[in-house]
Structure formats: C-alpha cells, structure tokens
NUFIVO-67853 format. One line per 4 residues: number of its first residue (from 1); for each residue y, x, z of C-alpha. Coordinates in steps of 0.05 Angstrom, whole numbers. Each point is the difference from the previous one (the first is absolute). Layout:
<rs>
NUM) Y/X/Z; ... .
</rs>
This chain:
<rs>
1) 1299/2587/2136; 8/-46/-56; 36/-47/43; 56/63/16 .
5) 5/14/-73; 23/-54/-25; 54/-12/59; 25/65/-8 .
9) 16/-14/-77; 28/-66/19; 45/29/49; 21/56/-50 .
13) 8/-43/-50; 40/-55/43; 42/56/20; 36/17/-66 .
17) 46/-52/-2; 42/14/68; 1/67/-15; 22/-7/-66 .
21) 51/-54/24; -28/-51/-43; -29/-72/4; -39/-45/-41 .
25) 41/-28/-44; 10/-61/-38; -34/-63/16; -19/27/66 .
29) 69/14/29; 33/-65/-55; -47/-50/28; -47/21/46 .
33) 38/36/51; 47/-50/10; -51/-45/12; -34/40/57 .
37) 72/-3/32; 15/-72/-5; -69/-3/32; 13/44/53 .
41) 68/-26/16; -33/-70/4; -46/13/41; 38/26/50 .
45) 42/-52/4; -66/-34/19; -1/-36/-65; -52/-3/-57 .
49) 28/11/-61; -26/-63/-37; 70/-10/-26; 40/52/-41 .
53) 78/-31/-2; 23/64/-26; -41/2/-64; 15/-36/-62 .
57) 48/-53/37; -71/-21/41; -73/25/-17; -63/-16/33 .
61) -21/66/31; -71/-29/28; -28/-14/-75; 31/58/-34 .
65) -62/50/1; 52/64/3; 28/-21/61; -44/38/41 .
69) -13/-64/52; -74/9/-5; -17/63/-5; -14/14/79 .
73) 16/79/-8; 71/-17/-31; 13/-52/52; -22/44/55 .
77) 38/53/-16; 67/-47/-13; -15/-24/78; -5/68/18 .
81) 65/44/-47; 43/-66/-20; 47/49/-37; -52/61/-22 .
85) 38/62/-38; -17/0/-78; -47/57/12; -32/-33/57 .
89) -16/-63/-39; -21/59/-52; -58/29/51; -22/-73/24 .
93) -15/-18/-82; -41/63/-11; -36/-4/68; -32/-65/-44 .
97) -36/44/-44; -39/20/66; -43/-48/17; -29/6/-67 .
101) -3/73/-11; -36/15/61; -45/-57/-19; -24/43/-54 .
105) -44/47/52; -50/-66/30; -4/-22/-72; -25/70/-23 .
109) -42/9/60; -33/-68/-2; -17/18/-76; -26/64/16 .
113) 58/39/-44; 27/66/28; 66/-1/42; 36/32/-53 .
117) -2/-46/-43; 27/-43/49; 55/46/7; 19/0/-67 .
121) -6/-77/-11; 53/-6/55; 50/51/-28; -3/-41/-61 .
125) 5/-66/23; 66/24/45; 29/41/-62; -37/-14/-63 .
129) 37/-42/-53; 26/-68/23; -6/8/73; 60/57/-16 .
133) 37/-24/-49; 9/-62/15; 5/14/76; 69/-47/-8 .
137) -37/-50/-1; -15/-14/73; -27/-68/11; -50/24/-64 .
141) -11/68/48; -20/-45/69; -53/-41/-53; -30/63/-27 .
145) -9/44/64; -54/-49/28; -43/-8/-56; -61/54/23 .
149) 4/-20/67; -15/-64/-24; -57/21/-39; -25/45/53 .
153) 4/-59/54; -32/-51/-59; -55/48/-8; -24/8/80 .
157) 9/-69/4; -49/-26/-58; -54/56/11; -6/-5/79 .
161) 5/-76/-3; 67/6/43; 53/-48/28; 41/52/43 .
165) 2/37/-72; 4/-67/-32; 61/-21/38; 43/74/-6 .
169) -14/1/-75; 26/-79/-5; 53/23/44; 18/70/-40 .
173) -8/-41/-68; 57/-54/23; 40/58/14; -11/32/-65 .
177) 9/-65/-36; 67/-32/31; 46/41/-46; -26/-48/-47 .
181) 16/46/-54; -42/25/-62; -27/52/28; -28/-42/60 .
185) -25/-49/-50; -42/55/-41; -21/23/64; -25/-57/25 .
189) -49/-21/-64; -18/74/12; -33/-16/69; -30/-69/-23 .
193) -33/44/-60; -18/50/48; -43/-50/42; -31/-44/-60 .
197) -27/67/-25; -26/25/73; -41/-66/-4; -20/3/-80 .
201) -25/70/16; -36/-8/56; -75/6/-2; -6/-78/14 .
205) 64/-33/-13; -9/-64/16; -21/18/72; 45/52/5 .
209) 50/-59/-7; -34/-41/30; -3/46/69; 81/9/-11 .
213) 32/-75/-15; 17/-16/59; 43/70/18; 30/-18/-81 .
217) 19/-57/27; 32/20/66; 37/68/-38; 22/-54/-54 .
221) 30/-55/59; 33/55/37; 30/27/-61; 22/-65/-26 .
225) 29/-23/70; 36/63/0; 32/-3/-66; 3/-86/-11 .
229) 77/3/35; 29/52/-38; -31/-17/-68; 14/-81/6 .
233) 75/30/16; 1/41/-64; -29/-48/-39; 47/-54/25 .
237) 62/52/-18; -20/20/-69; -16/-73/-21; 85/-4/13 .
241) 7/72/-20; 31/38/-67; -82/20/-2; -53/-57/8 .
245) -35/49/-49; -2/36/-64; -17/-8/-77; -41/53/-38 .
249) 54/28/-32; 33/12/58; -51/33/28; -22/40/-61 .
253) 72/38/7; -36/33/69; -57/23/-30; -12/73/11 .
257) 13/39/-69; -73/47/-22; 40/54/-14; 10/1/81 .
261) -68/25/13; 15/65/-29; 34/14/75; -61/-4/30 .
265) -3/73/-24; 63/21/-9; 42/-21/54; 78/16/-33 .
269) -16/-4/-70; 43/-53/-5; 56/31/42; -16/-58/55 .
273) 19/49/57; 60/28/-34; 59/-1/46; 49/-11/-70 .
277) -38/-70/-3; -6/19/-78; -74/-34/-4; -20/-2/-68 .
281) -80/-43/8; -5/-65/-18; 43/-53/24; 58/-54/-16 .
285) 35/54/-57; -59/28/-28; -54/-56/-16; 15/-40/-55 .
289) -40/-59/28; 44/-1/71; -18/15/64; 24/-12/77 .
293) -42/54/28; 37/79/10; -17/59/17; -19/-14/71 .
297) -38/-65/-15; -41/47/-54; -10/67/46; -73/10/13 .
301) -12/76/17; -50/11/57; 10/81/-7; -23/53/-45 .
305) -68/19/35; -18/-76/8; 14/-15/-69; -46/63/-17 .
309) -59/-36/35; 13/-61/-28; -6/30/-66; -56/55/5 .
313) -32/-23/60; -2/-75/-4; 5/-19/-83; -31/56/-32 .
317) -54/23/59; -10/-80/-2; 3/-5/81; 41/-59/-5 .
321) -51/-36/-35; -50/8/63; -30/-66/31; 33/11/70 .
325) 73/2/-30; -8/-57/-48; 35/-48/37; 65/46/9 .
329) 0/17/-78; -7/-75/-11; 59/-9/40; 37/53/-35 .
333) -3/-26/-71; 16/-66/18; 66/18/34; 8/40/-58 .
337) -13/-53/-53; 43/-47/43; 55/54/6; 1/-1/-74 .
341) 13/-70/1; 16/-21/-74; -31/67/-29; -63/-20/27 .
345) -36/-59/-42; -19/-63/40; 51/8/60; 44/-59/-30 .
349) -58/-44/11; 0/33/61; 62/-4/15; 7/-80/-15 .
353) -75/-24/28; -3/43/69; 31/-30/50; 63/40/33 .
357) 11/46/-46; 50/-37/-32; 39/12/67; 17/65/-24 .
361) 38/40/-59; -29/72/14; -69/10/-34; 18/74/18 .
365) 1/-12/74; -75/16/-7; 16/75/0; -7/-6/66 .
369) -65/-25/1; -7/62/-52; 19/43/49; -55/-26/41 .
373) -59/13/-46; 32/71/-19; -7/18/71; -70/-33/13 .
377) -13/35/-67; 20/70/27; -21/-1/64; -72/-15/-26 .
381) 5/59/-50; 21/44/54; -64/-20/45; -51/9/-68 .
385) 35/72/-11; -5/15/73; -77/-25/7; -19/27/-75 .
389) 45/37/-25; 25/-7/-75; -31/-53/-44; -41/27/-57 .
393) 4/-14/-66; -65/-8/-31; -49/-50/-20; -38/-11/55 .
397) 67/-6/46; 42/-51/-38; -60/-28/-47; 13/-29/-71 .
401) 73/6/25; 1/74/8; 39/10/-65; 46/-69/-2 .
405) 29/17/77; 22/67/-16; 34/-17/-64; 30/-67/33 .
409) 33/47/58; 33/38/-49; 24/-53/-50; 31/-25/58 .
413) 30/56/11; 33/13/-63; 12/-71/4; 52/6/52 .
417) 24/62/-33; 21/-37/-68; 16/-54/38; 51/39/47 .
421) 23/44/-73; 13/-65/-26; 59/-12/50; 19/67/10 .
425) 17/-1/-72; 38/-62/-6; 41/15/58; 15/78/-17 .
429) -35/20/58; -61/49/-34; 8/59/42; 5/-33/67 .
433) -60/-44/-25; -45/67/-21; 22/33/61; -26/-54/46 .
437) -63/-7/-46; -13/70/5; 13/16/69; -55/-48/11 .
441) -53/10/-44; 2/96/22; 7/-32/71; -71/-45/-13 .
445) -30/59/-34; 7/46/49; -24/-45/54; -58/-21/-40 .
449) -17/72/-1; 13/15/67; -49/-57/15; -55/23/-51 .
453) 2/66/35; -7/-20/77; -44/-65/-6; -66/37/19 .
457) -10/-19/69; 25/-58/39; 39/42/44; 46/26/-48 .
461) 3/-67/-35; 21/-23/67; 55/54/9; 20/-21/-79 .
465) 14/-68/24; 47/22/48; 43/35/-38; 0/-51/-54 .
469) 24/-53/50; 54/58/16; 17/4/-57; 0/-81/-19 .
473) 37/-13/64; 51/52/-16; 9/-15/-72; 5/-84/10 .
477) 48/12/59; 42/57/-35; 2/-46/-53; 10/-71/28 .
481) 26/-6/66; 72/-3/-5; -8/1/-73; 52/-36/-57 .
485) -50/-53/2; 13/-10/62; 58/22/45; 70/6/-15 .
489) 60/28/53; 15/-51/64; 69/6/-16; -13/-42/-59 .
493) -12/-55/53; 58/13/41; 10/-76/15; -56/7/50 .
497) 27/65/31; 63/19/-2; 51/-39/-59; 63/45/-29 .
501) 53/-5/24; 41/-55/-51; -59/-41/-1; -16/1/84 .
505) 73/-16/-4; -1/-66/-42; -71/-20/39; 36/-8/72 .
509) 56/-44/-36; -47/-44/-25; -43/-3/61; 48/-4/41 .
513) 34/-63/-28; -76/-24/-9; -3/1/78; 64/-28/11 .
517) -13/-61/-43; -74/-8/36; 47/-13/61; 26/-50/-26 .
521) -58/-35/-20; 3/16/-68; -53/35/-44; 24/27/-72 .
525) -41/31/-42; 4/64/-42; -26/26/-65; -10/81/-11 .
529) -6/19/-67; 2/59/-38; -4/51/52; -62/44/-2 .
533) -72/-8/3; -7/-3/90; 66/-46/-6; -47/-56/-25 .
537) -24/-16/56; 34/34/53; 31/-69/21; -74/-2/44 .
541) 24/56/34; 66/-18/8; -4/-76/17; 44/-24/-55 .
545) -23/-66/-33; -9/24/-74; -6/-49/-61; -39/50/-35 .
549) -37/62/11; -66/32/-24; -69/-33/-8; -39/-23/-57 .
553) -22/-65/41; 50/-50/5; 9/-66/0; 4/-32/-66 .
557) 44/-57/13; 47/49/35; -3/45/-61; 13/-53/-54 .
561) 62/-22/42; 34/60/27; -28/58/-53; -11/63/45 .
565) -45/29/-40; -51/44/25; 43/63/29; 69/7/21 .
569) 15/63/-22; 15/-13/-79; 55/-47/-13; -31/-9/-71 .
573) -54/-35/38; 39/-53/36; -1/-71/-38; 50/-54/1 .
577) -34/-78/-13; 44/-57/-9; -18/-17/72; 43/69/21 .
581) 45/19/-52; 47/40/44; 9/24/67; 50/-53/23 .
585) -45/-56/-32; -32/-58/36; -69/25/14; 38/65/29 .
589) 31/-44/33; -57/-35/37; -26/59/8; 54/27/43 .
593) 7/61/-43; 69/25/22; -8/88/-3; -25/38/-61 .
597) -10/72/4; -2/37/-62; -9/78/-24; 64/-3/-44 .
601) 62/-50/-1; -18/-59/-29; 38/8/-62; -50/48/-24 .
605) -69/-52/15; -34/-7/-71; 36/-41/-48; -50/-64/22 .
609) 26/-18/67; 49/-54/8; 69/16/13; 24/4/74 .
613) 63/-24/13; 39/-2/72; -51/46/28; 31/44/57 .
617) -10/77/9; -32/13/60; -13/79/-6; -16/34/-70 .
621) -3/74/-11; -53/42/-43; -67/-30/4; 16/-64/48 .
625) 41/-51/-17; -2/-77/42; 36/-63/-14; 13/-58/32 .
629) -3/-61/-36; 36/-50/60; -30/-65/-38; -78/-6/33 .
633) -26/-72/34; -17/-7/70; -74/25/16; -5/-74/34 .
637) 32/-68/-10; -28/-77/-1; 6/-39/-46; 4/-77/3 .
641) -3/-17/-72; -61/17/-39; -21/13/-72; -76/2/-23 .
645) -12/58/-54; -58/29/-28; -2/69/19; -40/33/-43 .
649) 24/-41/-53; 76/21/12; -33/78/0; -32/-1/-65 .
653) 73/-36/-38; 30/55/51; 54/-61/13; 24/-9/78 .
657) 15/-71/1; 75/-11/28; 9/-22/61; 50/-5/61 .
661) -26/74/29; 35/-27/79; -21/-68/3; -67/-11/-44 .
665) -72/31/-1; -49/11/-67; -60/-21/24; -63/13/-39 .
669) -39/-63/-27; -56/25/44; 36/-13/63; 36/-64/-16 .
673) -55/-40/33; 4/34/60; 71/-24/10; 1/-52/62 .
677) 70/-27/-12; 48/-23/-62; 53/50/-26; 49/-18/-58 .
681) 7/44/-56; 58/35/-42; -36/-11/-62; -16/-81/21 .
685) 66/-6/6; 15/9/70; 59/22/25; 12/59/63 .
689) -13/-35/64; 36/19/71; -62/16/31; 17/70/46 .
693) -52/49/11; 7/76/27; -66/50/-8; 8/63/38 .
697) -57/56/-9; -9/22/74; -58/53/-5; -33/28/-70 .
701) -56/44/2; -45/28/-55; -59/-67/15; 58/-51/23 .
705) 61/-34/-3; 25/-39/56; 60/-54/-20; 42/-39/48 .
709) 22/-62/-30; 45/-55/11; 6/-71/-48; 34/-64/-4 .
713) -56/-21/-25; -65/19/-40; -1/49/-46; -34/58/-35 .
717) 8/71/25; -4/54/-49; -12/69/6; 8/46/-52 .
721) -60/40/14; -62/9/-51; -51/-67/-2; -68/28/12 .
725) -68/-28/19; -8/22/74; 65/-26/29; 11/-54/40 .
729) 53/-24/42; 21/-40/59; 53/-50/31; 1/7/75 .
733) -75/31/6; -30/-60/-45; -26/22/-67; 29/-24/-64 .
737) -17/-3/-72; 38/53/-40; 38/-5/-52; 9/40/-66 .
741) 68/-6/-12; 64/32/-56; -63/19/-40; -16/61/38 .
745) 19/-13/79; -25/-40/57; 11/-68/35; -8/-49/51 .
749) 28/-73/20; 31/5/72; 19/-67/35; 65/-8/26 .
753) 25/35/58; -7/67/24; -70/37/-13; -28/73/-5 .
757) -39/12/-60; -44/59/3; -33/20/-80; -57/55/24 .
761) -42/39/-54; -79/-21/16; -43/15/-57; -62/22/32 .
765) -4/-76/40; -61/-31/-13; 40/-51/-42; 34/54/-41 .
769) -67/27/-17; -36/-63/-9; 49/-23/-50; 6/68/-46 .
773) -74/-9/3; -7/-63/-25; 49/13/-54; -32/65/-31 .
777) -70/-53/-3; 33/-53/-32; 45/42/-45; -1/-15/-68 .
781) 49/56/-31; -29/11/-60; -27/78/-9; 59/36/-41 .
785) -37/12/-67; -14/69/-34; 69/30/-38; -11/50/-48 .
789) 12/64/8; 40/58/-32; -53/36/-61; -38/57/20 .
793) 19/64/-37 .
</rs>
C-alpha cells in the first residue's frame, strides 16, 4: 500500500509537464540535455564519448563530472534513446527520485515507524524544497535520489554483519557519489557519520566494530575502486581547469540567506512561484552584503500540513528531541548551519581546514540535505501522531522544557513572519505577502483542530493520516510540479525540436558548407554566440565544432587564451586577451575559426569586440546572422623549423610569440627534450628551408584523428586540436611522445617519408591514471587562502 502511494503521486506529479507542454528548463535543457544526446549519438556510433570536439574548441568529457559518463542509469539510457524527446529526458530525471522515495518504506519498517510516515517522507523528498526547485539541476537530481537507499542498504549491511548488503550499498553509494557534486559530497560524510555513530552507540562499541572491520573494509574498497577512475579524472581536469577550487569569499556569496527559512512555512511569501518572475526575498538586489543564491536556490517549503507538524508536533510537543531521531535532527542542523555558510560562525574555519569543501562555491547546496532531515523529520512525526496521538504539553511530557519548546515554536514562527514582512515591505509586495501568510496560518488552524478532534483512537488517527498525505500530495504537486521554479514552454527550446523558420534556414547553410568542407578534408570551426539559452550548447546536438559554449569547468589555459567565458549566450560575457584580439587574429587563426554565428549583425555586438573587417554574409535575418571570415589555418600542417616557448609563460604576458604559422612549430619547453632530430629556427636566425611535406586528415572521430603524411624529410606535425593529458599518438602503429605545441595544440616528430599518424583519446589507460595520480600526491599548489567577504547586514 505504501509502496502504491507514493508511485501514484510520482506518476501524477511526473505527468504535469507533458500535459502542460512544458519541460524543465534551464540548466537541464542548456547543459544537460545536450549532453545526454552527444552521449547517445556516441554511443551509437559505437564510440565512448571520452572526447567532446564540439565543446569549447575540445573538452575532456571523461573528467567533467556533468557529463553523465559515469552515472550507469544516464549511460544506459543514452545506449538505449540516443536522441530522447525533452520530455522523455524529463521522466528519466524524475524516475531518480525513485529509488530513494520508495526507500523510505524498509527504513520506516526496519525502525518500527508507521507506513505513513513513510509515505509522507517520500512525497517530500520527491517535492519538498530543493528536490523541486532546483529540479534543473540534473546531475545534482541523479546524486540526491540515491541517498536513502544508501542508508537503508548501509544499515542491513552493518547490523546483519552482511557482504551481499555490504557490496549493493558500496555499489548504490558509487552511484550516488559519481556526480561528484556538492550534494554527493554532503551525502557522503552523511553515511560515514551514520556508521561512526551505529558503532559509538552500540552497547559495546569496540566489539561491535570489532565484529564489522572487515565488511568496513570491503564496502570502503569496493566503493573506492568504483569511484578511483572518475575522481583521479576530475581531479586531473580541475588542476588545469578555470576551478581547481574556491576562496571563502567566494563561497560566502552561496550561502543561503536566514530570511529563507521563513518558506519553510510559507511557501509563496516571497512570490517564488509567481509566473510574473517578480520575486521580491532575498537575493543579488535586495541584500546589501551580496549574494549568488535566488529564489530557487533559497525555496524550502515541504507543504502546509508538514510544516504544521514540524512546528506543533515536533518543536513545541518536543518529539524531535526523542533519543531514536537524534541522529536525523543532528543531521538537520548541520546541513542547516552549513547551508548558512558565512551566517553561521565557525564555517570559515570550516570551510578552509576540511578537506573538499573548498571544491565548491554553494554552502546552500545543503538544502538538499535539508530536505532530507525535513522529511525524516515528518515522516517520524507522522508515525508518533499515528501511534499516540497529539503530544501533550505539560510537565511531565516535555520536562523542565515544557514551557521553553512551546514558546521557541512560536518565536519561530513569528520569526519567519517578520522576517517574510521585512521583504514584502521593501519590495511593495505587503498584500501578496499577508495573503500567503494568512492563507497558511487559517489553513494550519483548522487542521490542527480537525486533528485535536479525531485523534482518539488509532483508527481514526489512521484514516487522518490519509487524508493529510492527500492533502500533502495534492498541495506539493499542485504547487510544484510544473511550477515557475521549474518548467517553462518547450518551444522556448525549439533548437532541439523544431527551429523557425529564418533560423532552420541559416542552420542548413552553414551545415551544409560544414559537410562539404569535411569532404575535403578540412575541419573549420565555428563560434555561436548570442543566441538563446539551448543555443549554447546545441553544437552537441548538432555536431558543429564550437569554440565556446556553456559550462563552468573549463580549461584554464584555454580560457586565458581564447576568453569564452562561461556561457555563450551574453555577448557581454565574451573576453578578448591579447592572445585573441579579433576574430581574424592569429590564435583564430590556429584555431581554424572560420564561421561565427551571431543573434544580431555584427555591427550591433557590444562596443568591446574587435572590429571585423572582410567578413562575408553568409545568411542574416532577425535573430540569426553567420559570417564567414575566409582567413582560418589548416587544422594540420608540419613544420620543419622549430621554436622553444614557454607556454604558460606566453599565457600569463597573453603574448603569442611570432612565428612562420606554414613552416614552423611553438613547441613547449616541456617537450623540447623529447625532440630526436635538429630543426633551425626563425628566431636563431634561420632562414625557410625547401623541405616539402603534405598532411591530409583521412578519418576524425570524436576519440581520434588519423593523418596521412608525406615529408622530404623530418619534421613536426601539428594539429590544431586541444593538448590534454590522455592523448597519445602514433606513426605507423608505433607510439610516440606527444607534443604540446602553438601553446594550446598537439604534436609529434614524423620521419621522412610517408606515415599514418593516428592521435586517440585514452585517459582511463593505466598510464593515464597512474600519472594524474601521482601528480595530485606530489602536488604542491599551495591551498588558495581565505578572501574576505562582503559585511553582514
């Protein structure tokens, strides 16, 4: 029965969005989506998408944790859809909440607590607060929606003394952890604190961990087998990336505001769900001290009815506070206090001693974990008013506490009432506020006595948990699914369905000359900018080699040279170093940049971008407007004169050395030694040899790159593709060292005569791993060091 229930509100609630024509919007459909296609598209071309050539000019999709390569759901459901419908990828996301929803009814059972409760806990964890609001948030979603299964497993395992339980909770954690996001993170210490305090409380500790080390040890091996390959990958990307980690006061900005809690009770007192978007709560415009969080990030209603137990039930009837829930409210007010990041005291220390959390900027990614306690916390009310009906307030019930816990439920109360007023009256908003305040607190009262009045026997109590999951149910779903938190038309995202007309138009022109020039053997690339939010990163979708795109991981050295910035869809964002000061410059050059797509005619770009001169109209009408630029570098040549530069060096001046862009190769200090022959030099002096060479790419695929080439003699092939650790390369099946060459691009020396040189993507061989390994032991990058943050009002 409890099992139905909460299937049939996931299924209603999954519903909403097809039949209200909408999708998850944002991030989900900007960055996620597109990834699930580029992975499903790969993998039916029987390819692994290690690689991602359509991405930022070149991105390593195997260590980028939102690339959905680990997570065996997303990659079995790529294998099985390769190009899923928006709402399909929609249903696949929420199905994630599953596995930990129905979770909820062995955990309850196992404790003893009435199925209700259950029922209730699982409502909230699918549509309470974050796991709603922030539903755009996929890769967060996939973390999340394993957590109680992976407390439930945890649990059989340590008190039956279990491998077979042992191994599916190792197994169900790995899953649950290879987002390697935040919320995974929190997660994570959650089950470690779960099992040190299964051993500190048990009646002989030391035995009981004893009995149980060597099944700690086999879920901990398991686990860290699992997860060593993905997280030596990530580590190895974001010690190159735009985010090797984060100071305080970057962090501090994603703390979650105090004045947030106040939705706990009142769901829209903020306007959050307002389709006019007019949210007046606390965010970038109204805190004096700055914030990054809004108002999905600070949206933490779990219902009216729950938020009535919490308060009467649980705070002032003191059931919280019993010994069997401890551990859950211990869990609850520290994701709370690290929520509140630099409004809590101590979390800088925190923040700078613990190790990982420096990875992240989102203190308020905790409301997640918030979510969790809230719906351990109502669940358990639910089973105390179902077994004993409604907590008493007198002495011998809630003991020198019986006056404090009242009086503490309903300063909190008014608490989030002033709090809430407080907004409401900055922003203009003090009807809408009172309304939602109001509605709330003569919807609470009448419940409470509804309750008072049929809470004599355990069979109506039983009957009056029913309806109050009814009635949770159908207010969190009325209210959230399909929601302005989280859903927004599909013909926003018409790039993945069905483009208008003017803009389908100008996207066959430019493919089409894109395929004719990959018969030739040529590869240009393209840069989309400007267009809206799904453009970004459409060029996944629509196998077009993109210079920039959408993701907050990138790699640095690319970023410092080329200046993407982190989305594509506001011009204001896009940089220009002295390495790229224009679109026809050297480094666009090299890059093979030759098509630029815009939202408006390039006259109109903001008043920073370089001038464009010579540029040829290829279509432009309305919103789509693409240029050819006729100037770009071949995507392979070899070189027989060489130049030694240091790379990183030439990055921070942002200075590209000159140098003869047909007949010589940059290569990085690093790589000089591994140089078998003698090459002159431009700068030495040296003057253009005769030395003939022809490079021809014969077959280019998302891992590889196979090169015919013919010399006079020895030289250095260069490819203008990304330098990353994990490629290698080969002349005639024999493995060479490669080069890092033209600052950003690869290398290798081929002997005279004719040879096939084959670069392949391979960063999960052992020597891939070995080496990232070694490097994040030996690493020396100093710790970045606490920056202050904005005051607190």
């Amino acid at each position: 029965m409890a099992l139905a229930l909460i299937l049939t509100v996931w299924a209603l609630a999954a519903a909403i969005w097809p039949l209200t024509g909408s999708v998850v919007p944002w991030d989900s459909k900007n960055q996620f989506y597109p990834t699930l296609r580029y992975l499903g598209a790969a993998l039916a071309h029987g390819e692994l998408p290690l690689w991602n050539p359509y991405h930022f000019g070149g991105h390593p999709s195997a260590a980028d944790p939102q690339s959905l390569l680990f997570t065996p759901s997303m990659l079995f459901f790529g294998w099985l859809v390769p190009a899923p419908s928006m709402q399909v990828f929609d249903v696949v996301v929420f199905a994630h909440f599953l596995p930990g929803a129905l979770a909820f009814v062995p955990l309850f059972r196992r404790r003893g607590w009435h199925p209700a409760g259950a029922v209730v806990a699982a409502i909230i964890f699918m549509l309470g607060g974050s796991a709603t609001a922030r539903l755009q948030h996929t890769g967060i979603i996939l973390s999340y929606g394993f957590f109680p299964l992976a407390l439930w497993l945890l649990e059989e395992a340590l008190d039956r003394r279990s491998y077979r339980f042992g191994v599916l909770f190792a197994i169900t954690g790995a899953i649950m952890t290879i987002g390697r996001d935040q919320v995974a993170f929190l997660c994570a210490l959650t089950l470690i604190a779960f099992a040190a305090h299964r051993i500190c409380t048990a009646e002989k500790p030391f035995s009981y961990f004893a009995s149980r080390l060597g099944l700690l040890v086999a879920m901990g091996a398991i686990g860290g087998a699992l997860l060593a390959v993905p997280v030596i990958l990530t580590m190895q990307f974001l010690a190159t990336s735009t985010r090797p980690s984060f100071g305080f006061g970057v962090a501090a900005m994603g703390s979650l505001p105090p004045e947030s809690l106040a939705t706990i009770l009142f769901g829209n007192v903020f306007g959050s769900l307002r389709w006019t978007y007019d949210y007046w709560g606390p965010d970038w415009h109204s805190l004096a001290e700055g914030t990054w969080t809004d108002r999905a990030t600070n949206y933490l209603f779990i219902g009216t009815l729950p938020a009535l137990f919490l308060i009467w039930h649980g705070i002032a009837g003191g059931r919280l506070f019993a010994r069997e829930f401890r551990f859950f409210l211990v869990v609850g007010i520290a994701a709370l206090f690290y929520a509140l990041g630099r409004y809590t005291p101590g979390f800088e220390v925190i923040f700078d001693h613990m190790p990982g959390v420096d990875l992240y900027r989102r203190p308020a990614d905790a409301t997640f974990l918030i979510n969790i306690a809230l719906s351990f916390s109502v669940g358990y009310l639910f089973h105390r008013y179902v077994t004993e009906g409604i907590p008493k307030w007198n002495q011998s019930a809630l003991g020198k506490l019986w006056v404090f816990l009242p009086m503490l439920a309903l300063g909190l109360v008014v608490a989030a009432i002033a709090s809430a007023m407080a907004f409401a009256v900055q922003g203009g908003h003090v009807s809408s506020a009172m309304t939602e305040i109001s509605l709330g607190l003569v919807v609470a009262a009448i419940a409470m006595g509804a309750l008072i009045k049929v809470s004599g026997t355990t069979r109506w109590r039983e009957a009056a948990a029913l309806a109050l999951i009814t009635l949770t149910g159908g207010e969190l779903i009325s209210r959230h699914a399909a929601s302005a938190l989280n859903a927004e038309p599909a013909e926003r995202y018409a790039v993945f369905r069905q483009l208008p007309p003017e803009q389908l138009q100008g996207l066959q022109i430019l493919k089409r000359e894109l395929a004719e020039r990959h018969e030739q053997g040529q590869y240009p690339r393209v840069e989309i900018l400007g267009l809206n939010g799904p453009w970004q990163n459409a060029s996944m979708v629509l196998e077009i080699e993109d210079i920039i795109g959408y993701n907050p991981l990138r790699l640095a050295d690319y970023e410092r040279a080329i200046g993407p910035g982190e989305n594509a869809e506001d011009p204001n964002l896009r940089q220009f170093p002295a390495t790229f000061r224009g679109y026809k410059c050297e480094l666009a050059n090299l890059l093979g940049l030759e098509y630029l797509v815009l939202d408006r005619p390039i006259e109109r770009l903001p008043r920073h971008f370089p001038r464009l001169t010579g540029a040829e109209v290829v279509y432009g009408t309305g919103k789509m407007w693409i240029y050819r630029m006729n100037s770009s570098s071949p995507r392979v040549y070899v070189a027989h004169q060489v130049s030694a530069v240091d790379s990183e060096a030439a990055l921070d001046q942002e200075e590209l050395p000159e140098f003869n862009r047909r007949t010589e190769a940059l290569i990085d200090d690093s790589s000089m030694p591994l140089l078998k022959a003698r090459y002159g030099s431009t700068s030495a002096g040296a003057t253009p040899d005769s030395a003939k060479s022809v490079a021809r790419i014969v077959k280019y695929k998302r891992n590889s790159v196979s090169i015919d080439v013919e010399n006079s003699e020895a030289g250095v092939l260069v490819l203008h593709d990304i330098f990353y650790p994990g490629w290698e390369v080969s002349v005639d099946g024999q493995r060479q060292p490669i080069l890092r060459a033209n600052l950003l691009f690869r290398g290798v020396e081929v002997p005279e005569g004719k040879h096939r040189v084959e670069f392949e993507f391979r960063p999960i061989s052992i020597e891939n791993i070995v080496a990232a390994a070694s490097d994040l032991v030996k690493s020396e990058i100093e710790p970045i060091k606490t920056a202050s943050a904005a005051p607190i009002r």
